[in-house]
VOBA-1610 file (N, C-alpha, C; in pm, whole numbers, padded with zeros to 5 digits, always signed):
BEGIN
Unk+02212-04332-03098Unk+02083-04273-03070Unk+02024-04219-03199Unk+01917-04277-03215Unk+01835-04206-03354Unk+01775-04140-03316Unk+01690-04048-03386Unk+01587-03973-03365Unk+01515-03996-03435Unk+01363-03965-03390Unk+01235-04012-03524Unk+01217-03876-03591Unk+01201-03882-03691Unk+01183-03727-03751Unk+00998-03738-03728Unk+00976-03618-03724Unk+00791-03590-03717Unk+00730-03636-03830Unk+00616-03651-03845Unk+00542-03647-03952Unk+00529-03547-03996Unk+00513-03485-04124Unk+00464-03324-04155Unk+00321-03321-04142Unk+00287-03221-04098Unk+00135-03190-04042Unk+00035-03192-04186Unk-00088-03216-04146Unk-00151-03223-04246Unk-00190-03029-04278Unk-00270-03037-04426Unk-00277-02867-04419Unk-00398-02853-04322Unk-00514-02941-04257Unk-00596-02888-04186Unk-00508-02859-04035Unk-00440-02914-04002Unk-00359-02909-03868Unk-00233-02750-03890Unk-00175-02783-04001Unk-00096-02658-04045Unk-00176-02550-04049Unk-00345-02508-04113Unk-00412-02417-04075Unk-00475-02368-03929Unk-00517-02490-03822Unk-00525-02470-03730Unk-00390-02396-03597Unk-00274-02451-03692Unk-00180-02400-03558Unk-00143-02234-03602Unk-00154-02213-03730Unk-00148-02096-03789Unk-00251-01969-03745Unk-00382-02022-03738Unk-00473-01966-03629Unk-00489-01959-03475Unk-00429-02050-03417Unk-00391-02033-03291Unk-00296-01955-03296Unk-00181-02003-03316Unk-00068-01896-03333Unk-00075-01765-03331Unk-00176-01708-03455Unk-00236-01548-03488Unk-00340-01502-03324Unk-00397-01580-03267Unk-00494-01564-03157Unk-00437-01479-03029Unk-00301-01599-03018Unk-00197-01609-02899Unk-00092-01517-02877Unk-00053-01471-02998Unk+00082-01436-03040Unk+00117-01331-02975Unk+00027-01251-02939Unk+00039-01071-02840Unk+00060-01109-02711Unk-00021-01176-02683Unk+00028-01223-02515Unk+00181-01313-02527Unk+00174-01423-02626Unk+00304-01523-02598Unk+00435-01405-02620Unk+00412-01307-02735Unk+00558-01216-02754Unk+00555-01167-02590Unk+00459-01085-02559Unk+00440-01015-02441Unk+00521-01043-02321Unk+00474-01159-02306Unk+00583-01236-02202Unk+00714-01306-02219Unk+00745-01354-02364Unk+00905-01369-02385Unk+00960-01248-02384Unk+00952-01137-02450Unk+01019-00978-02404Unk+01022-00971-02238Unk+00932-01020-02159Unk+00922-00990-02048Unk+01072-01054-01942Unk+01029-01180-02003Unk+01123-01262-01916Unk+01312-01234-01993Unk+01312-01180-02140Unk+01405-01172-02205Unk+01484-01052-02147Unk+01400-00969-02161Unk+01439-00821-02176Unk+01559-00747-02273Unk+01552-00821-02371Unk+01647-00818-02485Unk+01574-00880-02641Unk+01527-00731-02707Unk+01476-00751-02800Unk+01520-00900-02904Unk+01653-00895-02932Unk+01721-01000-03008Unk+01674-01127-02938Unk+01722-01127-02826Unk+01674-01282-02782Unk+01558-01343-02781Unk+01486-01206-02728Unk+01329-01227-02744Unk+01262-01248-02905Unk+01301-01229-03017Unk+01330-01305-03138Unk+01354-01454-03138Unk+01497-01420-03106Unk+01540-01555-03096Unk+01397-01674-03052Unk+01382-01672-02944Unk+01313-01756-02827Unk+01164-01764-02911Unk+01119-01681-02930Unk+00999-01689-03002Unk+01016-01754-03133Unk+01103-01751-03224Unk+01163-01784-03352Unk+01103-01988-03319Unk+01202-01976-03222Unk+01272-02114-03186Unk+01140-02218-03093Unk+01038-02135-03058Unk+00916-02202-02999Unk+00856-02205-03068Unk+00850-02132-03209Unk+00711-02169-03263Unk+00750-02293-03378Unk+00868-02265-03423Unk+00956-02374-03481Unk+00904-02544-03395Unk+00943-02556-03265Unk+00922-02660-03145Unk+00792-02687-03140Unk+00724-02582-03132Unk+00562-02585-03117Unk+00516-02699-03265Unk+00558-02612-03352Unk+00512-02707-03543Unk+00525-02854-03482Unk+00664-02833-03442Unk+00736-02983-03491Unk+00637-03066-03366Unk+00604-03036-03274Unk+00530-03099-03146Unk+00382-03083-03164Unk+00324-03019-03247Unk+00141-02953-03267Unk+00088-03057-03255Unk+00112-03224-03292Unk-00002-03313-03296Unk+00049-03370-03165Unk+00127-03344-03039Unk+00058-03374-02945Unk+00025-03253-02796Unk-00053-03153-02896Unk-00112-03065-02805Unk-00244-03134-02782Unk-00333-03196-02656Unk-00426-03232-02686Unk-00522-03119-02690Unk-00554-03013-02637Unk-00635-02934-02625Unk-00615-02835-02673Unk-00642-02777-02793Unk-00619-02669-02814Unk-00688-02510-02755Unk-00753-02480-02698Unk-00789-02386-02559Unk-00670-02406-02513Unk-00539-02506-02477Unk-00413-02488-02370Unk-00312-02450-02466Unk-00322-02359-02605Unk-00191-02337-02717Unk-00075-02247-02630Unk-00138-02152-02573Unk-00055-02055-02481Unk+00025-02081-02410Unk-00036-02148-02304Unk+00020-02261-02196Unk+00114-02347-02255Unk+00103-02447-02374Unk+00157-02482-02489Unk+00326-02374-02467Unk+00271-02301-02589Unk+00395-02223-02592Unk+00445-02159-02463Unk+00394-02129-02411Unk+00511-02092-02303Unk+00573-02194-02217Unk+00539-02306-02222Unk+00621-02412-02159Unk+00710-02423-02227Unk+00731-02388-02360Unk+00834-02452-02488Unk+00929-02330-02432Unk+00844-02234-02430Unk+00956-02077-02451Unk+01039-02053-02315Unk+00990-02122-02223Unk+01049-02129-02064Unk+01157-02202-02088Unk+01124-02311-02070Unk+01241-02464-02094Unk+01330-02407-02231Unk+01335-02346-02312Unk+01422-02300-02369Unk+01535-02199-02312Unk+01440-02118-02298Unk+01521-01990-02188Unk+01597-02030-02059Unk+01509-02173-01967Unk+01616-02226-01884Unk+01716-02259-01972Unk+01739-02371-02064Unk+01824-02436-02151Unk+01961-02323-02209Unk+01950-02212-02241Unk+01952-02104-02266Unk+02094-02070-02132Unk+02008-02122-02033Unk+02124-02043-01918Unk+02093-01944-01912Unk+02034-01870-01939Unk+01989-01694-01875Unk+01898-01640-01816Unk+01833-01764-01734Unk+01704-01747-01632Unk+01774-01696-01514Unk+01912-01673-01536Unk+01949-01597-01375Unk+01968-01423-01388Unk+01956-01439-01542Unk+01928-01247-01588Unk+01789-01242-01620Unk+01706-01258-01593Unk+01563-01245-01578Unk+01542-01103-01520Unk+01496-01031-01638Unk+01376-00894-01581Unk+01551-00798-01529Unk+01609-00798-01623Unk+01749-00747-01569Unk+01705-00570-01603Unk+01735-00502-01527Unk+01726-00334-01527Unk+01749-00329-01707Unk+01682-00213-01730Unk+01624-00197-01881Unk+01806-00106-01893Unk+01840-00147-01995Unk+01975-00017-02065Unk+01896+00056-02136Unk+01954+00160-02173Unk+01913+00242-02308Unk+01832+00197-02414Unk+01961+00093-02468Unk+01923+00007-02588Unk+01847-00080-02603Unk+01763-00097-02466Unk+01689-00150-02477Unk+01467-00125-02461Unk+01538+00054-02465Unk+01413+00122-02418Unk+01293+00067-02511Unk+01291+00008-02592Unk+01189-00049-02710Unk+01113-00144-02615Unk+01160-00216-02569Unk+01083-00344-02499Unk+00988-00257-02391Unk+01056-00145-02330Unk+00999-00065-02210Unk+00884+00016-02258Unk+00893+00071-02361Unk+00752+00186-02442Unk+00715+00133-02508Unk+00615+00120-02543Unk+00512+00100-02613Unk+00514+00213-02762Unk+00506+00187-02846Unk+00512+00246-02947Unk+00427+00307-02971Unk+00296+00251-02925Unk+00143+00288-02988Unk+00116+00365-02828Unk+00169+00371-02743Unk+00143+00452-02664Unk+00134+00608-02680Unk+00075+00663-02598Unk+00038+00860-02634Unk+00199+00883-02559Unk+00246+00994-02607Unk+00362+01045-02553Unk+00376+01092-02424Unk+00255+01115-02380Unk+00257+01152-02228Unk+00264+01057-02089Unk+00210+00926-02172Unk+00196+00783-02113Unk+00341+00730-02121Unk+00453+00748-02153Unk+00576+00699-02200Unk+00679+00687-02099Unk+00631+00792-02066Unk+00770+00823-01923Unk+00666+00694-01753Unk+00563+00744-01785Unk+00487+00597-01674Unk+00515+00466-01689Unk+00541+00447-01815Unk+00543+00301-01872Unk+00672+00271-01778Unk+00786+00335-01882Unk+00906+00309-01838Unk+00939+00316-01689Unk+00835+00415-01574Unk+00860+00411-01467Unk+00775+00269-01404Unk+00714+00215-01483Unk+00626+00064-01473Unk+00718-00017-01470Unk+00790-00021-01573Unk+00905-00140-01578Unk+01005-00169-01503Unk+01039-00044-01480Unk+01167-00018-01364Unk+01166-00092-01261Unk+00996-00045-01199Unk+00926-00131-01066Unk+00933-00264-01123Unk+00881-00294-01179Unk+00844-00456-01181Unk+00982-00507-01213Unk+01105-00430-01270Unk+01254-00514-01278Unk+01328-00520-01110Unk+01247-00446-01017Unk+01253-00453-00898Unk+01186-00561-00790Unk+01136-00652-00839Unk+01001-00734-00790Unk+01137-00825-00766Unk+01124-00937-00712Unk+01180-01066-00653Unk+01128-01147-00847Unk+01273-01193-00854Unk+01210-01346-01002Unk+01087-01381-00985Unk+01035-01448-00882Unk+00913-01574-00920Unk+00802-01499-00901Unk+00819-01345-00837Unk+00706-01268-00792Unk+00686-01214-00931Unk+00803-01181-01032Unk+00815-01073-01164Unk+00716-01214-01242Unk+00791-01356-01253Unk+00711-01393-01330Unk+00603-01446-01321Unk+00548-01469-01182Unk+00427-01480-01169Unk+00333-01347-01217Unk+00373-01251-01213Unk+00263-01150-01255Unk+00267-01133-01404Unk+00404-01145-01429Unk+00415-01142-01607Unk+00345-01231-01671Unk+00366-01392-01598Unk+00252-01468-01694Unk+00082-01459-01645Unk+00088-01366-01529Unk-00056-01361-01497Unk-00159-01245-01592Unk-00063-01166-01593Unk-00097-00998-01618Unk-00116-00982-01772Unk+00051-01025-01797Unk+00095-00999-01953Unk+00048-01161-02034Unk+00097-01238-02000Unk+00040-01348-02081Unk-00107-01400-02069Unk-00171-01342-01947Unk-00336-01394-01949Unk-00345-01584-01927Unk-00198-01602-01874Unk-00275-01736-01771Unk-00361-01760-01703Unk-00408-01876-01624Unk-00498-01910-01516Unk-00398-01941-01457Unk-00458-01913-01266Unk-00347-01973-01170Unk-00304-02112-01229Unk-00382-02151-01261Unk-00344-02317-01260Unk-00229-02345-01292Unk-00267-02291-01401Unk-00161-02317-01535Unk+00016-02266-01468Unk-00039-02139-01406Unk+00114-02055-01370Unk+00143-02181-01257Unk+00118-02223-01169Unk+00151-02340-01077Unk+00217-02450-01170Unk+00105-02507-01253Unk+00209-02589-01329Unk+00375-02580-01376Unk+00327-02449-01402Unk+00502-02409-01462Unk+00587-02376-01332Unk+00549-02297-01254Unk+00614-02255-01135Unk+00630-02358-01029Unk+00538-02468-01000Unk+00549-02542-00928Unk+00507-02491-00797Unk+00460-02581-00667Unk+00424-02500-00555Unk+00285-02557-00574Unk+00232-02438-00457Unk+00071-02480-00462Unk-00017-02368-00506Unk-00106-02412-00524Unk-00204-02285-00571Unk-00197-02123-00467Unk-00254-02185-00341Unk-00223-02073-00329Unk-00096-02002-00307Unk+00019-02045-00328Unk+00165-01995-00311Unk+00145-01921-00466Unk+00084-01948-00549Unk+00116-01831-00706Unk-00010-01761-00656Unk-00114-01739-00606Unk-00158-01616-00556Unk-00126-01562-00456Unk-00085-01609-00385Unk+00002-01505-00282Unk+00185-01435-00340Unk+00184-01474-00448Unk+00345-01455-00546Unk+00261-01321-00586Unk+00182-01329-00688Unk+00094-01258-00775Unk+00051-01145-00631Unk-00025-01184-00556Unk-00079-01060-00450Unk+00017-01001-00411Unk+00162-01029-00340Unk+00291-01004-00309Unk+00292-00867-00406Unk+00363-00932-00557Unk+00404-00828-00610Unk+00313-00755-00672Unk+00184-00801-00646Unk+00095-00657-00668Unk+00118-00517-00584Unk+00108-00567-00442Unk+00149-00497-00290Unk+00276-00397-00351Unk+00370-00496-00384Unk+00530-00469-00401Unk+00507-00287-00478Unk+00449-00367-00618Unk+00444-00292-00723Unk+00354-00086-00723Unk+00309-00164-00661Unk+00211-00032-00588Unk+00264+00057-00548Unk+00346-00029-00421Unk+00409+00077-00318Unk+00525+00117-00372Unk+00570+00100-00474Unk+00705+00119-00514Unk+00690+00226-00631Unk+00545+00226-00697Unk+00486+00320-00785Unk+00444+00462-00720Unk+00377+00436-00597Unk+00352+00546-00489Unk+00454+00615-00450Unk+00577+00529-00403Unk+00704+00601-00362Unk+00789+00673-00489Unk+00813+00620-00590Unk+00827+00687-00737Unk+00758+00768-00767Unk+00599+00767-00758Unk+00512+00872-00805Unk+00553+01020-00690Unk+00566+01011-00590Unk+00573+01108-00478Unk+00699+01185-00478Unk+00810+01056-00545Unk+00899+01157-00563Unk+00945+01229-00704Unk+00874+01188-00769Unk+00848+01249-00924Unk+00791+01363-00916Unk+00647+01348-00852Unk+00607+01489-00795Unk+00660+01608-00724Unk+00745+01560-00681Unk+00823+01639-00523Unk+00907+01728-00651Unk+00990+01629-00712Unk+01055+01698-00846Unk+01029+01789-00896Unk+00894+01786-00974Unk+00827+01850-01063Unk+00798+01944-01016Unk+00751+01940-00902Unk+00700+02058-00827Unk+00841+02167-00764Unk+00960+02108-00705Unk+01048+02206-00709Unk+01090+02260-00834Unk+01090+02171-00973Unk+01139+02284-01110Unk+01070+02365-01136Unk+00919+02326-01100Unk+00816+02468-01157Unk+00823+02561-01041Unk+00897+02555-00893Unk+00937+02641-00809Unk+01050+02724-00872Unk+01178+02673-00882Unk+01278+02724-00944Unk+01227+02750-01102Unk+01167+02740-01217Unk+01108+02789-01271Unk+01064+02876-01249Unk+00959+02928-01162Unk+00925+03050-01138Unk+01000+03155-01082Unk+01107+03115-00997Unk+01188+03226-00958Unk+01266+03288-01073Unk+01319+03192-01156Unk+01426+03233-01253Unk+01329+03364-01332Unk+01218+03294-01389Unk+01093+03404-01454Unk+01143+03519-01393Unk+01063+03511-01230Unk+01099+03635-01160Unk+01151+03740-01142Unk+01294+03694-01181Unk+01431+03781-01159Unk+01433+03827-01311
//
């Protein structure tokens, strides 16, 4: 079995994927962290698609589909990978980076992380239907393509774990509150005495 090696891109094609690339790149990381949940890998995977992406750029026909593009590369890797059955796995410690936001206000920090929690609670195809809806800025279409099914089965995935996500934020939020509100009870007594 041979393989054909690629052509090397010309520099107008090497400048164009370099600009797509820069366009895309917040949403495409966005959603490999998502589906990774492991900073390193999520390196890895991104490393290794945009590498795939070069070597494949002259037969993207449309460039408006680069995203779509890369995340087909970065999926089929991650299946390949074997670790699409730890998908959206409960956040560790060490991994609180992927969960906060850096550029977030400090008061927003502890929500985030109670954001993630929920959505590592969602059903797989419901987590990544919203991840590539939400966080990567797909069109249904596109998420069908990858997911397979029918159109409306990835909006009713997507509406699902909107529902999911809500109620699971409401029930967290209520009892966060309930919390807060008995320490500043016991808070005040301790004052008291």
């Amino acid at each position: 079995m041979s393989q054909t090696v690629p052509e090397p891109l010309s520099k107008a094609q090497q400048e164009e994927f370099l600009a797509l690339q820069d366009l895309h790149h917040g949403a495409f990381v966005r959603y490999v962290r998502a589906i990774t949940r492991d900073s390193e890998q999520a390196r890895d995977i991104v490393a290794e698609t945009l590498l795939v992406a070069l070597e494949r750029f002259d037969t993207l026909r449309d460039p408006a589909s680069f995203l779509f593009f890369l995340i087909t590369i970065a999926r089929r890797l991650f299946w390949r990978t074997g670790r699409w059955g730890r998908l959206f796995l409960r956040l560790e410690e060490k991994h609180e980076d992927l969960a906060v936001d850096a550029d977030a206000a400090p008061d927003m920090q502890p929500d985030l992380r109670l954001l993630h929690e929920c959505i590592a609670r969602l059903p797989a195809r419901q987590r990544e239907a919203l991840a590539l809806f939400e966080l990567a800025g797909l069109r249904l279409e596109e998420i069908r393509e990858l997911q397979g099914g029918s159109l409306s089965g990835v909006k009713s995935r997507i509406a699902r774990a909107r529902q999911k996500l809500a109620a699971q934020l409401n029930e967290r939020g209520e009892a966060t509150a309930q919390e807060r509100r008995e320490g500043t009870i016991e808070s005040i007594e301790i004052e008291a005495e």
